[in-house]
C-alpha positions as CSV (number, residue, x, y, z in Angstrom):
1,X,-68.5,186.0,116.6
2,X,-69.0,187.3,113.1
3,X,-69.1,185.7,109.7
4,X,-69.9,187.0,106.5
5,X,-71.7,185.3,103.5
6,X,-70.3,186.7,100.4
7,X,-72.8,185.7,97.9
8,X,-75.9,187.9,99.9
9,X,-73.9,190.1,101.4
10,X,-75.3,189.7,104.9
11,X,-73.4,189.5,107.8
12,X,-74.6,187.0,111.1
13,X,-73.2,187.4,114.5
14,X,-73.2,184.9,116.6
15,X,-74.3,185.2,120.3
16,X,-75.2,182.2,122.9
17,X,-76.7,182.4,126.0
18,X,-77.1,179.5,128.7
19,X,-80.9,179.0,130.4
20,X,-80.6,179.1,133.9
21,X,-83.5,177.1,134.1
22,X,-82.2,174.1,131.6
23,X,-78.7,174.5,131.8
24,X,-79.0,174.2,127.9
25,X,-76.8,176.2,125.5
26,X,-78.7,178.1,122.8
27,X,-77.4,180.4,119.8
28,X,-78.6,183.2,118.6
29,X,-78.1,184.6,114.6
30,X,-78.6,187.9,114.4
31,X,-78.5,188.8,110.4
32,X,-77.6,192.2,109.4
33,X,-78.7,193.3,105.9
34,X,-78.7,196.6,104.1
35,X,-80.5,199.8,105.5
36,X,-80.0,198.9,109.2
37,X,-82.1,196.1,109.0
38,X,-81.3,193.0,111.2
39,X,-82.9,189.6,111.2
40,X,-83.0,187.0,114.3
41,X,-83.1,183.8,114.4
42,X,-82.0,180.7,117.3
43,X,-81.9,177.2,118.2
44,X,-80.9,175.0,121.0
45,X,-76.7,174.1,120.5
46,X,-77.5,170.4,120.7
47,X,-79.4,170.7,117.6
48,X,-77.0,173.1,115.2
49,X,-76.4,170.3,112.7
50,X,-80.1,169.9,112.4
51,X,-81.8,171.0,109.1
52,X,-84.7,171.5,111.5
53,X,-82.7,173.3,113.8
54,X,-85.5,176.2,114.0
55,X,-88.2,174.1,114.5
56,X,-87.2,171.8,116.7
57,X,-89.0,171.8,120.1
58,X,-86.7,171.0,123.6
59,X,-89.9,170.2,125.4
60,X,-88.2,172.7,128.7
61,X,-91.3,175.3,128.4
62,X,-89.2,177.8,128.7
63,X,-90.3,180.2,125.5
64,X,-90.4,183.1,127.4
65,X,-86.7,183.2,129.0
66,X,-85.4,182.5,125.4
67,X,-87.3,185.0,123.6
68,X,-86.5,187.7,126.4
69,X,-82.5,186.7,125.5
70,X,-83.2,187.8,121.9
71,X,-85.1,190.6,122.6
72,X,-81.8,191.7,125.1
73,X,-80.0,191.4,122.2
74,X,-82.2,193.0,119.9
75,X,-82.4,196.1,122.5
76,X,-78.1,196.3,122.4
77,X,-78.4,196.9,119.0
78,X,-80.9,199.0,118.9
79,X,-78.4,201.1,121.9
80,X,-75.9,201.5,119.0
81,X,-78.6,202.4,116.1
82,X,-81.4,204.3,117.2
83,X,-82.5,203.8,113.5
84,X,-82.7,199.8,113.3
85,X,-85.1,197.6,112.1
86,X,-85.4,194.1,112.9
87,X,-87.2,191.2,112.0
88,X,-87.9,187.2,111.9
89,X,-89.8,184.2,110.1
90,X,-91.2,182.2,112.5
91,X,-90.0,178.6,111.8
92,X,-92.4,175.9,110.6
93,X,-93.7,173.3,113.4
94,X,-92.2,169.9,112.4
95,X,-95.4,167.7,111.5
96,X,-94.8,165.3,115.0
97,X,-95.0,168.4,116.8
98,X,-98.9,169.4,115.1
99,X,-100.6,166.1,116.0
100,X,-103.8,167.4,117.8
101,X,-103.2,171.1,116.6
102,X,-103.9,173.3,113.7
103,X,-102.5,175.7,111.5
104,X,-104.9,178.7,111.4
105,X,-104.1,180.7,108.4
106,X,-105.2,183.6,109.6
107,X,-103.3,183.7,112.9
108,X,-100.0,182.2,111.8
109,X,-98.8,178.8,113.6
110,X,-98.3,178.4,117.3
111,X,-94.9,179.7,117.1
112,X,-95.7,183.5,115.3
113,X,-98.4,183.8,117.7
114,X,-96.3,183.5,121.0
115,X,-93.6,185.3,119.5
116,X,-96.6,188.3,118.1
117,X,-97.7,188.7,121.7
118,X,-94.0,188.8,122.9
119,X,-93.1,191.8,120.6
120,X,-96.7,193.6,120.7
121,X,-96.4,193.0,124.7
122,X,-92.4,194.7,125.3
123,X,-92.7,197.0,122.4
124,X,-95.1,199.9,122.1
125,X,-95.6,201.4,118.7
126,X,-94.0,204.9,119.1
127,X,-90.7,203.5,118.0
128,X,-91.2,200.5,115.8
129,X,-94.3,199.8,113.2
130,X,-95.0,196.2,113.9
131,X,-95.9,194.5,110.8
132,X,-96.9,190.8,110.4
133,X,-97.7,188.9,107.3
134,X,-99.4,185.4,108.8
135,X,-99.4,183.4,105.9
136,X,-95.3,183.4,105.4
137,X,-95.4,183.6,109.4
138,X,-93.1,186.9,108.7
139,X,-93.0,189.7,111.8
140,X,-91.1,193.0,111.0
141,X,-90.5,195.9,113.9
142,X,-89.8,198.6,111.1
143,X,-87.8,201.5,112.7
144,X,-90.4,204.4,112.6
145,X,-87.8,207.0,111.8
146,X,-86.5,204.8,109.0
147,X,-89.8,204.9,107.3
148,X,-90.5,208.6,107.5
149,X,-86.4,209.1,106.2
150,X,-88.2,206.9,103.2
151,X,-85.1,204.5,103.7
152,X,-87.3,201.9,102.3
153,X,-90.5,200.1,102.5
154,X,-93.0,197.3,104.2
155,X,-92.5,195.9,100.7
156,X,-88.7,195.6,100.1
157,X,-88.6,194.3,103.3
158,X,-90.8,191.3,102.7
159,X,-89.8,190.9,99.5
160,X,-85.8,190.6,100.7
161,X,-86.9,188.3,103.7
162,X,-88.9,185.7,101.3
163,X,-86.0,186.0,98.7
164,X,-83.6,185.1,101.6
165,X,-85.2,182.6,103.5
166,X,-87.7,180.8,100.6
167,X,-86.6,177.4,101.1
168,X,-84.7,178.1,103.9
169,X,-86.9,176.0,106.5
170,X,-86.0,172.3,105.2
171,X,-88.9,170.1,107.2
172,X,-87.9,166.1,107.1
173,X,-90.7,164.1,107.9
């Protein structure tokens, strides 16, 4: 499915996938902006109506499974656009879900870390620059061949992403 916001001119489609493992729906965004850039993002289905949607934990410890349905996803795109760049913010961890744990500034939360290793671990660096700003938990998998074209830069990118999604993680406590 494919909707279209008109006041950022993005457009998201929608996929969904069901775990095996679970049996639990989940949906994946995939965000297409300007310059073949695409932005992911997913939750659980029983959750959609959440504000915290993107952080919310389902407790099934299954990262890996979901992750590796995005990244299926991010690889048929990539099939039809050898030039495309993608990208995501790692959602906050709701404040129930930190008791014991800490944020380490340097390394990003929990969540960027698993999903750093994911990307560094299926994606060597001949095609994509992987880029990661830790403090705005922000991962970018710049399309080398976009870079040397000089379709645009680290800079625009992170600079679109914050405008986009600043304030777009709404934590209730």
């Amino acid at each position: 499915m494919r909707s279209r916001d008109i006041y950022s001119l993005r457009i998201t489609d929608i996929w969904t996938f069901r775990s095996l493992k679970s049996n639990k729906r989940y949906i994946i965004e995939v965000e297409g902006f300007e310059n073949e850039f695409f932005g992911l993002k997913f939750y659980w289905k029983g959750v959609e109506k959440s504000k915290n949607r993107y952080s919310l934990l389902t407790d099934d410890y299954e990262p890996r499974r979901i992750i590796r349905s995005c990244i299926e996803i991010m690889l048929e795109y990539y099939r039809k656009n050898p030039f495309i760049s993608f990208g995501f913010v790692a959602a906050p961890d709701l404040e129930k879900d930190l008791v014991g744990k800490s944020f380490d500034q340097k390394n990003g939360s929990r969540r960027f870390r698993f999903y750093q290793r994911m990307m560094i671990t299926l994606f060597g660096p001949e095609t994509f620059l992987q880029v990661s700003d830790t403090t705005h938990t922000i991962y970018l998998m710049v399309n080398r061949q976009q870079l040397i074209q000089n379709n645009f830069t680290i800079k625009n990118i992170e600079d679109k992403l914050n405008q986009i999604y600043s304030g777009g993680y709404v934590l209730d406590n």
